[in-house]
VEXKE-902800 format. One record per atom (N, C-alpha, C): residue in three letters; x, y, z. Coordinates in steps of 0.02 Angstrom, whole numbers, plus 50000, padded with zeros to 5 digits. Layout:
// residues N
ALAXYZ;...
END
This chain:
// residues 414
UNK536294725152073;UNK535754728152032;UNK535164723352032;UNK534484726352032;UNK533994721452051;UNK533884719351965;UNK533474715551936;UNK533264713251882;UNK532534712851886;UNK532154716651833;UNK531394713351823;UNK531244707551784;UNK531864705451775;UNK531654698951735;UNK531894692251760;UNK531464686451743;UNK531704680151752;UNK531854674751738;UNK532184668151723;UNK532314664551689;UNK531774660951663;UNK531394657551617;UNK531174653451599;UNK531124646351595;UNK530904641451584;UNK530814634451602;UNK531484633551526;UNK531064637351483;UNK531374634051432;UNK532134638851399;UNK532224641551468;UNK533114643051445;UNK532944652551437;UNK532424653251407;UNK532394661751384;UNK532364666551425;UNK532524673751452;UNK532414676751488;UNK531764682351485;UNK531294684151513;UNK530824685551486;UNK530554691051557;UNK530154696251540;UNK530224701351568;UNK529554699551647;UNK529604699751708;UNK529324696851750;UNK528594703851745;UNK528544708151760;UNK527874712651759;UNK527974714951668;UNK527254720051687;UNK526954723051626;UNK527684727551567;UNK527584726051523;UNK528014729051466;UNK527764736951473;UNK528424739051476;UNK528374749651479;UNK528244749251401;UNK527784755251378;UNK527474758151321;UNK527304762451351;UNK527144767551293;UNK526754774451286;UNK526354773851253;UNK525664778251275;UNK525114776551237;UNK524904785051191;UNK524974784351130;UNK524804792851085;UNK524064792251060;UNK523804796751071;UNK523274798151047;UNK523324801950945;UNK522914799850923;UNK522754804250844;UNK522254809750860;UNK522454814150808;UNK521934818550798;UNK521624818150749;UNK520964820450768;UNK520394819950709;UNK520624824150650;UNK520604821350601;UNK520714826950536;UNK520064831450536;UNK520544835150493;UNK519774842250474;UNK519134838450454;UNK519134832350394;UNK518554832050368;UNK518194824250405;UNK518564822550465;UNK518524817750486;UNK517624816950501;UNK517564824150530;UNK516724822650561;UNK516134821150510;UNK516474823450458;UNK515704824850414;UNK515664815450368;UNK516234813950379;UNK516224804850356;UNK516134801550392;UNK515614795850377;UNK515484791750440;UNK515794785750444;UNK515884779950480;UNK516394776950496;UNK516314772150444;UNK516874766250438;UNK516864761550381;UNK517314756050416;UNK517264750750436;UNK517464746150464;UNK517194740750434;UNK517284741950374;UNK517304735550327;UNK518354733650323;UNK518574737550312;UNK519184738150317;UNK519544732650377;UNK519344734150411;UNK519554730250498;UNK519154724050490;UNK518644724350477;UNK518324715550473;UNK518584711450428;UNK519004714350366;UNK519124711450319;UNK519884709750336;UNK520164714850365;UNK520844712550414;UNK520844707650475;UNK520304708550496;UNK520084702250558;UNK520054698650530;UNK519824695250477;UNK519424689250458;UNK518764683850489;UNK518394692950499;UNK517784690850544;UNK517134693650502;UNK516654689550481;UNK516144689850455;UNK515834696350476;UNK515634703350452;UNK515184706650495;UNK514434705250513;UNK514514708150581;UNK514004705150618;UNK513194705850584;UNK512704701150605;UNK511974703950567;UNK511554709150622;UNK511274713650588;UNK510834716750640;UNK510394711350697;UNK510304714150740;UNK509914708750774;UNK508984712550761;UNK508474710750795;UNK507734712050792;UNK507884719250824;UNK508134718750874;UNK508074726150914;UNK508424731150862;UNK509014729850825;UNK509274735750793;UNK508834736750725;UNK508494733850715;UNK508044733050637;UNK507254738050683;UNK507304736750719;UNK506624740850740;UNK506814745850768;UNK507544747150785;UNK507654755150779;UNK507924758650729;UNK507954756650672;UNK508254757650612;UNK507794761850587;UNK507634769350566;UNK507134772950550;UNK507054768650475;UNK506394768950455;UNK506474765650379;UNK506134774150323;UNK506184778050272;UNK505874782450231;UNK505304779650201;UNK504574783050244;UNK504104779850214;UNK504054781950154;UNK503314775950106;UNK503514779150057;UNK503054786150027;UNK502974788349967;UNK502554793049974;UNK501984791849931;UNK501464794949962;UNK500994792049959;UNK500364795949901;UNK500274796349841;UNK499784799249805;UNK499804806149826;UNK499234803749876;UNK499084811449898;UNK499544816749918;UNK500244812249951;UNK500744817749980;UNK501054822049919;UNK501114818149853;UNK501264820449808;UNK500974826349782;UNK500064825849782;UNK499994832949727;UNK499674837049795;UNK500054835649864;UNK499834841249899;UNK500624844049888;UNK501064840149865;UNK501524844649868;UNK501674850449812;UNK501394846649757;UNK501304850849683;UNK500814856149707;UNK500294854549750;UNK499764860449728;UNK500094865649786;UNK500304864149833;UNK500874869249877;UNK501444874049840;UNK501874869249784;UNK502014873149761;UNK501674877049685;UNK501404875749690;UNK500724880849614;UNK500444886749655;UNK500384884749726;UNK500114890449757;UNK500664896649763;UNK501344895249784;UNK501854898949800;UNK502144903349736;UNK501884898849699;UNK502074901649598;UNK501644907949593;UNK501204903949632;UNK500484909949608;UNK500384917149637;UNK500704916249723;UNK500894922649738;UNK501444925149712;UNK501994922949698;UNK502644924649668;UNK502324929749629;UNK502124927749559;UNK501744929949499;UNK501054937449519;UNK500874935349583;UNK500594942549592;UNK500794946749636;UNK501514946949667;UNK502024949649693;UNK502274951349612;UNK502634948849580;UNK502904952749525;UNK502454955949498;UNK501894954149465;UNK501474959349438;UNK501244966249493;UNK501254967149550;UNK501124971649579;UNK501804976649575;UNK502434972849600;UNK503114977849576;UNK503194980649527;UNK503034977849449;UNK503014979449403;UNK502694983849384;UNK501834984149409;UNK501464990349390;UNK501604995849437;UNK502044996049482;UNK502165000749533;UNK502695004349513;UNK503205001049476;UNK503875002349479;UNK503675008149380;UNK503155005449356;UNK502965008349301;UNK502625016949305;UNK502185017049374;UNK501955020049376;UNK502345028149414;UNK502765025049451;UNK503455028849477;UNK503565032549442;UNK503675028949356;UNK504105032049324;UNK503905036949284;UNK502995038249297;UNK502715044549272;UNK502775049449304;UNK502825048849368;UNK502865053849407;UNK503305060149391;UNK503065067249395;UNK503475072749365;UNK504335073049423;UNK504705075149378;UNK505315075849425;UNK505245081249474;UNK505055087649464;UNK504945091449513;UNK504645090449583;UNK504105086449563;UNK503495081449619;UNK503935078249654;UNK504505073949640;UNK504825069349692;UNK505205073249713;UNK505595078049692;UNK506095083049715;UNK505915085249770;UNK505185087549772;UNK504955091649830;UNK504845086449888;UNK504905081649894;UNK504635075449953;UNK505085075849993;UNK505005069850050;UNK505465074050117;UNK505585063950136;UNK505145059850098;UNK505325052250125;UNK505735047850123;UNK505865042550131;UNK506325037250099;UNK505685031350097;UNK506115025750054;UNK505745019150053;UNK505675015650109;UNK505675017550166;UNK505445010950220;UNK504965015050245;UNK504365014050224;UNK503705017050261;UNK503675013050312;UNK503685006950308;UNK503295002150354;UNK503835003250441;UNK504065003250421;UNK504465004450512;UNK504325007950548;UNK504225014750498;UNK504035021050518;UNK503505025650503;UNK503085027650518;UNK502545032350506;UNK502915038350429;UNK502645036150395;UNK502685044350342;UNK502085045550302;UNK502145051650300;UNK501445055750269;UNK501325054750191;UNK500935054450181;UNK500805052550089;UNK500145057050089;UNK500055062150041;UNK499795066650015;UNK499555063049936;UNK498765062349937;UNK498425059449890;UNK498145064849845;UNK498025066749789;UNK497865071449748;UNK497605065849704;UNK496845070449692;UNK496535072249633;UNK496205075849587;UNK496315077949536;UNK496155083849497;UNK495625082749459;UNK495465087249421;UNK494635088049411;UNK494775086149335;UNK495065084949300;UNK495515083249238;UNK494955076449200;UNK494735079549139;UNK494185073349098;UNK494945071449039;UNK494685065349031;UNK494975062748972;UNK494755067048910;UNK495135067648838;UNK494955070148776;UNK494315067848751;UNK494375061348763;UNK493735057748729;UNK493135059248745;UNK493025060648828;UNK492295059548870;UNK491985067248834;UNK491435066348842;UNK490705068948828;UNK490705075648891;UNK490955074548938;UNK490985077349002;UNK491005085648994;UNK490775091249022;UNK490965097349012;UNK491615097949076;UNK492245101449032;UNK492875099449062;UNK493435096549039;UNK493255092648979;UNK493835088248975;UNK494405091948951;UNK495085087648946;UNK495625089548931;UNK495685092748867;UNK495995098548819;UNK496005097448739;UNK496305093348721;UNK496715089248755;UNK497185085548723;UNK497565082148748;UNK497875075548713;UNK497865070048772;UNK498545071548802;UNK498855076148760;UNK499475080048828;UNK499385082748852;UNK498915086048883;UNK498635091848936;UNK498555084448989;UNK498225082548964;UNK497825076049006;UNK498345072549036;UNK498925069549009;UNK499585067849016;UNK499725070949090;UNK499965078049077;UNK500305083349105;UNK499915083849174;UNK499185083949189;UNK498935083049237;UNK499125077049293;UNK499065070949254;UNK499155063949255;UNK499755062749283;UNK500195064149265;UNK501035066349290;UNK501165071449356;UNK500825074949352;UNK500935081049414;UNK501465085049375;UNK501355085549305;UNK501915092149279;UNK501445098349299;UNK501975107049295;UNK501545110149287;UNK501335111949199;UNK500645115749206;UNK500495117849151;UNK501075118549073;UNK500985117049047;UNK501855121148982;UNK501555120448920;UNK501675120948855;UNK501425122348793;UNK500765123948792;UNK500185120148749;UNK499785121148726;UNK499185121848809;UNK499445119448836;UNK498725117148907;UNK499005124348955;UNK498355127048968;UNK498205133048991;UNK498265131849063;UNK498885137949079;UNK498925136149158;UNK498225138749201;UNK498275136649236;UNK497565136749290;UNK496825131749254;UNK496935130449216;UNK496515127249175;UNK495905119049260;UNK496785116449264;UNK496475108749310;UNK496725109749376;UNK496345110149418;UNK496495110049489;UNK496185102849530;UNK496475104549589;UNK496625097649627;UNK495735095549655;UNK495715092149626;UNK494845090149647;UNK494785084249731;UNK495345083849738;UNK495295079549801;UNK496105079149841;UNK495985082949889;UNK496575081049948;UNK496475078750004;UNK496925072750020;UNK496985072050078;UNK497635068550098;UNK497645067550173;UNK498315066450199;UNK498255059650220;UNK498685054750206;UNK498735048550262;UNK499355047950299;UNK499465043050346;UNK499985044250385;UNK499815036750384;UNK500315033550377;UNK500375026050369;UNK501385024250401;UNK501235018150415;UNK501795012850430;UNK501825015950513;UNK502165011350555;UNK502345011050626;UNK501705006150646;UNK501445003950661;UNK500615003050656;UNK500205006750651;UNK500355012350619;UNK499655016550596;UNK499445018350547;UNK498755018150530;UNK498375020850477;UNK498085026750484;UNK498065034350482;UNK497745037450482;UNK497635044350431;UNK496935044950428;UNK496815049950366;UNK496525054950385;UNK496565061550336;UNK496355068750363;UNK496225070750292;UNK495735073050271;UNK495435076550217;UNK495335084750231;UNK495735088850178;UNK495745092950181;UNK495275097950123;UNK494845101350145;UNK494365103750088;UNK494655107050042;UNK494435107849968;UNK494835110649920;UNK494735116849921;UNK494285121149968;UNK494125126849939;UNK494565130649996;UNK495015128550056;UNK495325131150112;UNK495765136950085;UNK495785141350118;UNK495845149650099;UNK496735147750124;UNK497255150250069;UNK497815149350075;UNK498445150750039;UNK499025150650046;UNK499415153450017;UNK499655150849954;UNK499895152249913;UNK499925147349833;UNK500415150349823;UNK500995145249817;UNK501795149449789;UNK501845152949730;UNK501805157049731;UNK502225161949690;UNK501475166249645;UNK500875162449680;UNK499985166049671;UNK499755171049740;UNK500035170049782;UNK499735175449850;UNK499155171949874;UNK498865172549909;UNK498225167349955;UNK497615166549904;UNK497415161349916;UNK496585158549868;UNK496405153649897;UNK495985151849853;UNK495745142349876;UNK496555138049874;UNK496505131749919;UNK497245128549916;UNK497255125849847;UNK496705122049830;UNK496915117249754;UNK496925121349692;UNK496915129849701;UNK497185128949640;UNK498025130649623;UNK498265129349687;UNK499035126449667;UNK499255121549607;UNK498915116649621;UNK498995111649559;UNK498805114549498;UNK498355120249480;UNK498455122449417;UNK498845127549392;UNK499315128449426;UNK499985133849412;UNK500635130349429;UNK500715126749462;UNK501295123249459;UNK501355113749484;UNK500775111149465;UNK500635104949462;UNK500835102349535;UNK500885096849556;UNK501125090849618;UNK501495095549649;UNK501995098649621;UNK502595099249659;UNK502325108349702;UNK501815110549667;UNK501635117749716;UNK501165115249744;UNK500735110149746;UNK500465107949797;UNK500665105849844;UNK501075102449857;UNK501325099349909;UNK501775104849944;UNK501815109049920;UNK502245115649960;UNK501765117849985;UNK501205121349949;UNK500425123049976;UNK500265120150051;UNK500105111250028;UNK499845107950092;UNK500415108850136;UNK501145109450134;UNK501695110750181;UNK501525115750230;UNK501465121150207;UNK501525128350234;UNK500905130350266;UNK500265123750254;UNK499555127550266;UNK499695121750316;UNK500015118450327;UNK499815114450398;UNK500375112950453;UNK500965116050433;UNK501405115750450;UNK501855108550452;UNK501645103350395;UNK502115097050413;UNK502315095750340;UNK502885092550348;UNK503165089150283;UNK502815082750241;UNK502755082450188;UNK502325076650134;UNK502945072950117;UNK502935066750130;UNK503565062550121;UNK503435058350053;UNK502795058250034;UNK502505052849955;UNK502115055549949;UNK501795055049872;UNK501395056849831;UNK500985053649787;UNK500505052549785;UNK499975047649751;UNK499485051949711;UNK499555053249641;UNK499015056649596;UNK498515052049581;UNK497945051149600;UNK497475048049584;UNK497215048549492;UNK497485042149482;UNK497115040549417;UNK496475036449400;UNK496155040849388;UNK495405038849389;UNK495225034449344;UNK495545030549280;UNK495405025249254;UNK495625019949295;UNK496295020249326;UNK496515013049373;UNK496205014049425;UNK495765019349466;UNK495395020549541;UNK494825014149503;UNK494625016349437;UNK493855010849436;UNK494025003249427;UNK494745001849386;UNK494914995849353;UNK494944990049431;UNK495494996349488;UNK495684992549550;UNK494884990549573;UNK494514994349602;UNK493854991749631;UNK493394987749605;UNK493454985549531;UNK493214982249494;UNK493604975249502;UNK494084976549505;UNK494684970449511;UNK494554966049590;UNK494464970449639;UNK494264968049702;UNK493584964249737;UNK493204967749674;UNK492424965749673;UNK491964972049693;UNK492044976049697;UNK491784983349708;UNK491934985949782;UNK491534989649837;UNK491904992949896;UNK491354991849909;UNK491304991949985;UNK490424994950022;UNK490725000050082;UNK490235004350054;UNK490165011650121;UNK489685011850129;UNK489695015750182;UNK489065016750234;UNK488845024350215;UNK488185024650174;UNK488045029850154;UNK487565033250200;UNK487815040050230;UNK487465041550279;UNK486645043450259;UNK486535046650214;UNK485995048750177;UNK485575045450110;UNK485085044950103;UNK485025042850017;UNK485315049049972;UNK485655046149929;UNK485995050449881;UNK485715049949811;UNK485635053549763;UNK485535052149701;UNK485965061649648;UNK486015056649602;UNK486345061649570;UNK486425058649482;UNK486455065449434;UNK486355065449367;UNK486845068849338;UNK487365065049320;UNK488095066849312;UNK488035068249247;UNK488145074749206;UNK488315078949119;UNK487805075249092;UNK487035077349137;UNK486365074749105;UNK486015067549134;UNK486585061449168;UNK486185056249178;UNK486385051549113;UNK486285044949147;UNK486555042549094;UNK486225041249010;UNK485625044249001;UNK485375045648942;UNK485605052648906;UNK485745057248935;UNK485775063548924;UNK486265062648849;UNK486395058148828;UNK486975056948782;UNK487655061948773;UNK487725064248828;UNK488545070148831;UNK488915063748880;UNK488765058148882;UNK489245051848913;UNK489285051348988;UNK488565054149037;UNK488465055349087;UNK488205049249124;UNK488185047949166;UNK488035042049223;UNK487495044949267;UNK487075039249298;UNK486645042249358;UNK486785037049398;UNK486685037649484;UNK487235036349531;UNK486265038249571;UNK486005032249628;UNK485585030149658;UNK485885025749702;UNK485865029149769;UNK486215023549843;UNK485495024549891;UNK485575020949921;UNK485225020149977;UNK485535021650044;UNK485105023950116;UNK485345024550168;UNK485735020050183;UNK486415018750200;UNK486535012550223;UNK487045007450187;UNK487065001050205;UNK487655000750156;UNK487434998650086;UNK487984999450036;UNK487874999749984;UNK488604994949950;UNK488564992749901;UNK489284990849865;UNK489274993049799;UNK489834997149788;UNK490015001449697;UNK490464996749677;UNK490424996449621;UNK490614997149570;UNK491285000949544;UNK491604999349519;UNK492295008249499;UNK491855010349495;UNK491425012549442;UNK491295019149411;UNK490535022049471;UNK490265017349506;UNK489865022649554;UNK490465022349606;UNK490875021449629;UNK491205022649693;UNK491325028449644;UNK491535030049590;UNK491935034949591;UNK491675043649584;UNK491065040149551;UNK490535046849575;UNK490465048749605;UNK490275043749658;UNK490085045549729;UNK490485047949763;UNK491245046649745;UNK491985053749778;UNK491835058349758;UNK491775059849678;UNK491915065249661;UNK491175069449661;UNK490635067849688;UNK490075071549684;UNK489955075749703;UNK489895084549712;UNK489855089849722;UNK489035090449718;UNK488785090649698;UNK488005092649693;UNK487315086449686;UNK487085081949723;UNK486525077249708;UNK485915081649689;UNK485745076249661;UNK485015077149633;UNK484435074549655;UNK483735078849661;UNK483245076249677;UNK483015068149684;UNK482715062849733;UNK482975056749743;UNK482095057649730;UNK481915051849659;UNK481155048849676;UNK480995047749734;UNK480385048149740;UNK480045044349807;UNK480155046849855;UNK479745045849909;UNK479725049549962;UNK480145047950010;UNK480675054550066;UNK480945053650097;UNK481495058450088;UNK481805058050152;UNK482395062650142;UNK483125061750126;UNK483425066450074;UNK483905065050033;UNK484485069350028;UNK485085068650016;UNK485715072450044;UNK485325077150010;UNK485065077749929;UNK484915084049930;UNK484335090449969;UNK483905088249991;UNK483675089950039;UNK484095091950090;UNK484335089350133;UNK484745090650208;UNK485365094250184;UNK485535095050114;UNK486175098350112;UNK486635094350095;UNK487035094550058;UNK487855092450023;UNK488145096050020;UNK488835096650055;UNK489355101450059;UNK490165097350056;UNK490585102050046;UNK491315097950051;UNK491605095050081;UNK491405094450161;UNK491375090850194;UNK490995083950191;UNK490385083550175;UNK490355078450162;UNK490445073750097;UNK490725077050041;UNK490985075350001;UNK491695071349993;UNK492105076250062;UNK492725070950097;UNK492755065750138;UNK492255064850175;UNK491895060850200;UNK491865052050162;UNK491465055950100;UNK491405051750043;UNK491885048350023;UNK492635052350002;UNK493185051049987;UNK493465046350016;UNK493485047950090;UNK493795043250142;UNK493385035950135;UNK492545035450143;UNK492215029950139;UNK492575025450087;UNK492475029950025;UNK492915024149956;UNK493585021349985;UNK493845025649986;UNK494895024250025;UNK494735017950092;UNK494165019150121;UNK494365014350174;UNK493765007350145;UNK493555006650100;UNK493245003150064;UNK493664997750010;UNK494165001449988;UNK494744995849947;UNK495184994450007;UNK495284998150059;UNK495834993750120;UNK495604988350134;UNK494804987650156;UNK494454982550187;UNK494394978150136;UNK494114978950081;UNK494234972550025;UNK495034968250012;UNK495364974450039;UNK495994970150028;UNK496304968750089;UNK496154968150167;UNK496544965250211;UNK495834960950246;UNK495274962350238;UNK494794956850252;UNK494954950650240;UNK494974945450306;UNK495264938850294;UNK494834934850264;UNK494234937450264;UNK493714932450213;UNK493464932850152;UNK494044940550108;UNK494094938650072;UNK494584935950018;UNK495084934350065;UNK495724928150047;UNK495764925650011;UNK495214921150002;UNK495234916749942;UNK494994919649867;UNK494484925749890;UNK494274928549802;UNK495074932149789;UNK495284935149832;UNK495994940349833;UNK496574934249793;UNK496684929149822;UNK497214922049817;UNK497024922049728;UNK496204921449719;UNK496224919449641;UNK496374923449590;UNK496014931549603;UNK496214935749555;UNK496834938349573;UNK497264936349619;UNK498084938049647;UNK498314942649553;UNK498454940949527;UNK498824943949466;UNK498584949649441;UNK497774949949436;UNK497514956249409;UNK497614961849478;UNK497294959649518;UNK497504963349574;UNK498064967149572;UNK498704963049584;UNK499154965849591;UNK499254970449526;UNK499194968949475;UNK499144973149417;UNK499094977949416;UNK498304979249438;UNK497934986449450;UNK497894988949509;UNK498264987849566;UNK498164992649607;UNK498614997549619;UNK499224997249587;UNK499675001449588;UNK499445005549536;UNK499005005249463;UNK498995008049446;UNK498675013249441;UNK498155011249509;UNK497585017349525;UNK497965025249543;UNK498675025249541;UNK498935030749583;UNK499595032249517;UNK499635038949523;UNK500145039149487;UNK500725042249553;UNK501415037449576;UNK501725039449642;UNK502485037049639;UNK502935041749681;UNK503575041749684;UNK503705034549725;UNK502995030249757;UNK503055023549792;UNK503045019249741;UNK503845014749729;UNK503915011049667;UNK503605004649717;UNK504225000049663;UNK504114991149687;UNK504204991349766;UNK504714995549800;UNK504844994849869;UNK504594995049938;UNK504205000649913;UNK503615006249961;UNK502895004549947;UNK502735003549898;UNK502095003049889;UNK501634996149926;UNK502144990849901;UNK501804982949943;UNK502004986150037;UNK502364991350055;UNK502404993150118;UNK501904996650147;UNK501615001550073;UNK500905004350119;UNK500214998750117;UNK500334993550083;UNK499534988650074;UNK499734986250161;UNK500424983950178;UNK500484978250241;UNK500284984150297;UNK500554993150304;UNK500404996850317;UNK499644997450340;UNK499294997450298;UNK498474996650302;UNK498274992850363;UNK498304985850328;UNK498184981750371;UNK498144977950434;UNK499014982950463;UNK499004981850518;UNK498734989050581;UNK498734995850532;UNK498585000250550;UNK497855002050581;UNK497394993950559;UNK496644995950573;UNK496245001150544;UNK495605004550555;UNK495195009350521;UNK495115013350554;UNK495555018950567;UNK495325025750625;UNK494795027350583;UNK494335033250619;UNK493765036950589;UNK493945042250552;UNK493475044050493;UNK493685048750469;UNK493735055650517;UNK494315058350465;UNK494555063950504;UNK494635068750465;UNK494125075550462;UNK494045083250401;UNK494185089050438;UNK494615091750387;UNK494875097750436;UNK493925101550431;UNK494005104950486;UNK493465110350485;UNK492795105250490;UNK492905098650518;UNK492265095250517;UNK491835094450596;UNK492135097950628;UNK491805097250690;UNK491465106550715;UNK491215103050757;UNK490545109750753;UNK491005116050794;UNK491445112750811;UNK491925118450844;UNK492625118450822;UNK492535119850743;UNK493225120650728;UNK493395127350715;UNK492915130550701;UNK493065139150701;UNK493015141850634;UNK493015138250586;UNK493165136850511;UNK492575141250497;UNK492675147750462;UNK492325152550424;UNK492375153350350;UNK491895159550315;UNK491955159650236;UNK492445165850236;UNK492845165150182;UNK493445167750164;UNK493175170850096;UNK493875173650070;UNK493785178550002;UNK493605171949949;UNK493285176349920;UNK492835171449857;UNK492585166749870;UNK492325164649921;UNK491955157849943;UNK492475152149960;UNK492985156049995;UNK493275148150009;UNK493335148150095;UNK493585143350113;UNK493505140550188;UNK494065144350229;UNK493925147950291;UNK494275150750317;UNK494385145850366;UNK495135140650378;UNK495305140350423;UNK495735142850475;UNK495555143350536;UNK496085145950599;UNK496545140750593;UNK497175144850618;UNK497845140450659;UNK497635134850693;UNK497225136050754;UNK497355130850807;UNK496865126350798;UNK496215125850730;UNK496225119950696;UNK496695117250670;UNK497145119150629;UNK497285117050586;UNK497995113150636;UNK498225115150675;UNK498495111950735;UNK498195106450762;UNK497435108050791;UNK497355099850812;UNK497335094550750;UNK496995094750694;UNK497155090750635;UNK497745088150641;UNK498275091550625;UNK498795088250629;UNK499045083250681;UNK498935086950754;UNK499255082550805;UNK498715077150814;UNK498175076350775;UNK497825068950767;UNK498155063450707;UNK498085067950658;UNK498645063450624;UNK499095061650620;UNK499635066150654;UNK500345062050694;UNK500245058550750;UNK499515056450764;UNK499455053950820;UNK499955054850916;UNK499675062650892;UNK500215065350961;UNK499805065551005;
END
């Protein structure tokens, strides 16, 4: 038998090559990675001083500078800023989510949308009615501040407030979210079917069965579905544009006009003086200037809508100018910073310009909507010289089909 081993000098037998062993590896425990190493343990078992950094490991040693004044209240005023939109993000949900909740139940019943406008294109049908507060001086007003209510809501007519009494003083259509913005004003006097009235003017749907027979009305007279609903409330229409700093439109004509006398007439009337060109209102002249049906003789020489004519067309016209007048105040990047300061009132009042089934969810979806949608031109049914659009029974607007077809396939952008 051979032997790997050999005798020694000093008597012992001792193994001539390398000693057989096996070598095992450990495994890392679960929480092994996230602890970093500690070999104080082993130096202290060595009985070896640990080592000192040398120059090279000290100058790669990151050091935490320190901070410096200024880094400090840029960081405070960073976050005061983030507080500050927070705060006009909630105040905008809040007045939205309030204003929802006027909305008549029938009115949302009849809608065809969901809450994600912004992904997708849906139609929102804007109404406004010809409806005075109790208080105003105005010939018109409500008897009573539940008639006024009931308008305000999109209920129909019921107790004391006389059906047919308030009809829809302003329609039109937008088509918002996908990237698009686009609007179509439809005249109030359009010759048409009225549920459960037989054909007339379209707006006076809203005075027999409020929001919810209008929007069946505008259904059936244009053939498309209204997915939201926005009742224009004419105290928050002036509070919002006031809140923004007023609107500027481009007034095609000099306009002048003497609203229940002018504003001396003492029945609580306003007078309303623009110039060719642009102009910036105010709430309460933007809001004239929508709702103005008839101007008045303009001092001084020159020619004046009343002269050349005012008609409902250009009265929608008008409408649209205001509507695309608060978009531009509010996605204009220069004016950011007035927008950044009054952030709270803003948000406050702009939801409350509308009374709409678009709560906290939908509504901040049609402002981002806007903005990225750009400013198509206005767009009136019956406004082009070849739309075919004739006079109908009792003075209202006869539109053909295959207007009322291209309208649409502009606003679905087909």
């Amino acid at each position: 038998m051979i032997s790997n081993s050999f005798m020694a000098n000093d008597g012992e037998q001792r193994p001539s090559g390398p000693p057989e062993y096996k070598v095992y590896r450990s495994r890392r425990g679960i929480f092994s990675r996230f602890r970093s190493p500690d070999l104080s343990g082993l130096r202290e078992r060595s009985g070896r001083a640990p080592k000192r950094p040398g120059r090279g490991d000290r100058e790669r040693r990151r050091r935490p500078r320190p901070r410096t004044p200024a880094r400090r209240a840029l960081k405070w005023v960073g976050l005061a800023a983030l507080g500050w939109i927070l705060l006009s993000f909630l105040a905008f949900a809040v007045s939205a989510q309030l204003q929802a909740f006027k909305l008549s139940g029938k009115a949302k019943a009849a809608l065809h949308g969901n809450p994600f406008l912004l992904p997708s294109a849906q139609t929102i049908l804007v109404l406004g009615t010809d409806a005075r507060p109790p208080d105003t001086k105005e010939p018109g007003a409500a008897p009573s501040e539940e008639c006024f209510d009931q308008q305000a809501r999109g209920d129909a007519p019921h107790g004391e407030c006389s059906v047919g009494q308030f009809r829809a003083d302003t329609l039109m259509l937008i088509r918002a979210g996908g990237g698009a913005f686009r609007k179509l004003s439809i005249p109030r006097d359009s010759y048409a079917e009225i549920p459960g009235q037989g054909p007339q003017k379209i707006n006076a749907a809203y005075a027999f069965g409020g929001a919810a027979a209008e929007i069946e009305a505008v259904e059936n007279f244009l053939g498309i579905e209204v997915d939201h609903v926005a009742i224009v409330d004419f105290t928050g229409f002036e509070d919002l544009i006031n809140a923004v700093g007023g609107v500027k439109v481009d007034v095609p004509q000099k306009i002048c006009a003497d609203i229940s006398g002018g504003a001396g007439g003492g029945q609580g009337g306003f007078t309303l003086r623009l110039g060719k060109g642009k102009n910036t209102l105010d709430g309460e002249k933007a809001l004239t200037y929508s709702r103005l049906r008839k101007p008045s003789p303009c001092p001084g020489p020159g020619r004046s809508a009343y002269t050349l004519g005012y008609d409902d067309l250009d009265r929608e016209q008008a409408q649209q100018a205001v509507i695309g007048g608060i978009k531009g105040r509010l996605t204009d990047p220069l004016r950011l910073p007035f927008n950044f300061v009054r952030g709270p009132i803003i948000g406050w009042n702009a939801p409350k310009a509308f009374v709409s089934d678009m709560g906290f969810l939908t509504m901040p979806q049609l402002i981002l909507a806007a903005a990225i949608g750009g400013d198509a031109p206005a767009n009136v049914l019956c406004g082009g010289a070849n739309s075919g659009c004739g006079t109908g029974p009792g003075g209202s607007i006869e539109v053909p089909e295959s207007e009322r077809r291209r309208a649409v396939k502009r606003l679905l952008g087909e």
